[in-house]
N, C-alpha and C positions, 0 to 999 in steps of 0.2 A: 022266505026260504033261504036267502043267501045268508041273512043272519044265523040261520040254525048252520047254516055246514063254515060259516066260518068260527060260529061257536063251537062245534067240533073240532073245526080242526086244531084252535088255539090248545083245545083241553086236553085234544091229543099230543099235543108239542110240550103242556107242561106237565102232560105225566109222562114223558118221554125226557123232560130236563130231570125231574126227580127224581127216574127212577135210572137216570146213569150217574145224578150225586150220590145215589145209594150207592150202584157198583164202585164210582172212586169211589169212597169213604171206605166201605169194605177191602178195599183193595189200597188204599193202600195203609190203613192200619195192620192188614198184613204183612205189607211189605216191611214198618217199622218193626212189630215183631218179631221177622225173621230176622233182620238186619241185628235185632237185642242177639240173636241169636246164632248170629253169621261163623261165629269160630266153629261152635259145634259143627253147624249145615257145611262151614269147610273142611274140616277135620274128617267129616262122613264122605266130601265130595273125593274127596284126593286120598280115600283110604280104598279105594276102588281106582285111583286114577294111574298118569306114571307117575315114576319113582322121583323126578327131578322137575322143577318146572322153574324158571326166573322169572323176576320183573326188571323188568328193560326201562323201568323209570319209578320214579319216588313216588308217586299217586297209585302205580298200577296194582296194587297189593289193598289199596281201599278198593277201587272202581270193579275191582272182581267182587268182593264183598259186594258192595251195592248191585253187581248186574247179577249175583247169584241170591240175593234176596228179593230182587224184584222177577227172578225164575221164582221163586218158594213161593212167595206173594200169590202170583195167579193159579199156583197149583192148588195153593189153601184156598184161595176166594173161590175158584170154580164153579162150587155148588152154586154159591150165590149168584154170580155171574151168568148163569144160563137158567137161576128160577126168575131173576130179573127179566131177562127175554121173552120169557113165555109165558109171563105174567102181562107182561107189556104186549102180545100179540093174541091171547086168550081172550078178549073183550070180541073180539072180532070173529069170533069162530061161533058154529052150533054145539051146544051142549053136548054131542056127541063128541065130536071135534075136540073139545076143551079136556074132555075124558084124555083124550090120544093124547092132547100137547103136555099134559099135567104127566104122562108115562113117556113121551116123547125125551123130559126135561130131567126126568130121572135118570135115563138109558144112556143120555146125553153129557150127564154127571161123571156116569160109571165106564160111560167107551172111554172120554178121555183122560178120567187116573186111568183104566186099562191100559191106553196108550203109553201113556207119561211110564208106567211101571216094568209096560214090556220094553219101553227103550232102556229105560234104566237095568234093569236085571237080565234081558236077553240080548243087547243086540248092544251095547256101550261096551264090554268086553272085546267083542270078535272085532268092533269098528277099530278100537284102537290096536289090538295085535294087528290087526290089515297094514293098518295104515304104519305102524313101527315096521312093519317085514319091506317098505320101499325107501328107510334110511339105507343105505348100503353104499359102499365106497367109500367116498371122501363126506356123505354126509351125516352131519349129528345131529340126532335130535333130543335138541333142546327147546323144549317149548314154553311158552311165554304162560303167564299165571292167566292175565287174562283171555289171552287167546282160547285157551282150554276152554275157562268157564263160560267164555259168550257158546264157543259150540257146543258145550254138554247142555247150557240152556235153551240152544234153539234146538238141536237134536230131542230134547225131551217134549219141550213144548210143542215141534210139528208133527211128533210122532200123535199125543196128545189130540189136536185141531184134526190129524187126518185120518184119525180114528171116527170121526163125524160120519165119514160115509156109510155106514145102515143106517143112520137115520135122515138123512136126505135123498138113501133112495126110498125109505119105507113112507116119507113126507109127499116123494114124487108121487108113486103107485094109490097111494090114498086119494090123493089130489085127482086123480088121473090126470096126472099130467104124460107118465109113459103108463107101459104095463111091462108087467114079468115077460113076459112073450115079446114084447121090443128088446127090453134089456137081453135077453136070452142071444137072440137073433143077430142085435150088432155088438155079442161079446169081443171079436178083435178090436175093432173099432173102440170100446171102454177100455183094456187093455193100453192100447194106445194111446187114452187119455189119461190114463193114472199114472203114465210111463213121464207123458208132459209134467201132468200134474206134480208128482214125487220131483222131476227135473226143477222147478221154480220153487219150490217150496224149501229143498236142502241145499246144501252148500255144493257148488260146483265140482263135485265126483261123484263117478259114475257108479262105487260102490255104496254110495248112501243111498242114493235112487234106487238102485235094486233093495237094498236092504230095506226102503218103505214101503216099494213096488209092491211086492212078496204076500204080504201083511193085508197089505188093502185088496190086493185079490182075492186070497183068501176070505178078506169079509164082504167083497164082495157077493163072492160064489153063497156064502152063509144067506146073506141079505135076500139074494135070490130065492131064497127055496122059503125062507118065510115070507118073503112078500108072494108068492106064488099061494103059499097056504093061505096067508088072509086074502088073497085076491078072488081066490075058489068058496071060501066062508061069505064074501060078501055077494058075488054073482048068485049065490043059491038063497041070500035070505033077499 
């Protein structure tokens, strides 16, 4: 008996080593591709950005390059990035189960370009007029090449990640681990946690936190009423 679950468990460790050489390998042949491709992907980045940006040292004009192709990198890998995970935890589930995670992995794909694209085309305009409207006085801004790009990278990307929330509460409610009627119940209380949540995740101002806040309630509240729907379809079959 010991031998079968430590032969398990080995075989789970080395489809768990192969199948994260898959995601690098996928990841970062993307990265090299974007990087072939870095002048366009900057040329697109800063045609939407400000008007003036420096580099404050001889390297900084590559290392923005490389941190805005390894943001490109994981936007392109994505898909694969999360069929790899749910391939890798599908062995483990009922057939019914495997149904949910194989649509789970899909929605999963689609929340976060949703994310990555509502940062991008809604909410990367107002963030910087915000933040230009509190140069005033004696201060200039001038911003640094890379400084921009590491934030428009983490800004798309957490926008991206915390788009996850419907499918971690609809993973909960399945699971029963909560129900619709909990979640409902300690809505302030969730509230309060996405307010933390959004706080650790973006960069230390209080206007990006709201501006993630906003968003993830809303999907929240969404997540709610369909997990409520399938919660009523399952108690009745």
């Amino acid at each position: 008996m010991k031998s079968i679950i430590e032969g398990s468990f080995w075989e789970h460790l080395e489809e768990l080593r192969h199948r994260l050489f898959s995601v690098l390998g996928v990841l970062a042949g993307s990265i090299i591709v974007s990087f072939l491709f870095s002048r366009k992907l900057m040329e697109l980045v800063l045609s939407s950005g400000p008007y003036e940006l420096q580099t404050l040292a001889p390297t900084e004009a590559f290392a923005a390059h490389l941190n805005l192709s390894l943001a490109a990198g994981i936007l392109v890998s994505s898909p694969v990035i999360f069929y790899q995970f749910w391939r890798f935890i599908s062995p483990g589930l009922y057939r019914k189960e495997r149904k949910t995670a194989v649509r789970s992995a899909f929605v999963s794909v689609l929340l976060f370009l949703t994310g990555a694209a509502f940062a991008w085309f809604l909410m990367l305009e107002p963030a910087i007029d915000v933040f230009r409207s509190f140069e005033t006085g004696n201060i200039a801004g001038h911003w640094s090449l890379a400084n921009y790009i590491g934030f428009l990278s983490r800004f798309i990307i957490i926008f991206g990640v915390a788009f996850q929330l419907p499918v971690l509460i609809l993973i909960l409610v399945s699971l029963g681990v909560v129900t619709p009627e909990n979640l409902a119940k300690y809505r302030k209380h969730i509230i309060v946690g996405l307010l933390i949540i959004a706080a650790i995740l973006t960069p230390p101002d209080p206007l990006t936190q709201v501006m993630l806040t906003l968003p993830l309630y809303l999907l929240f509240e969404l997540s709610l009423l369909v997990a409520r729907v399938g919660y009523r379809r399952k108690k009745a079959s």
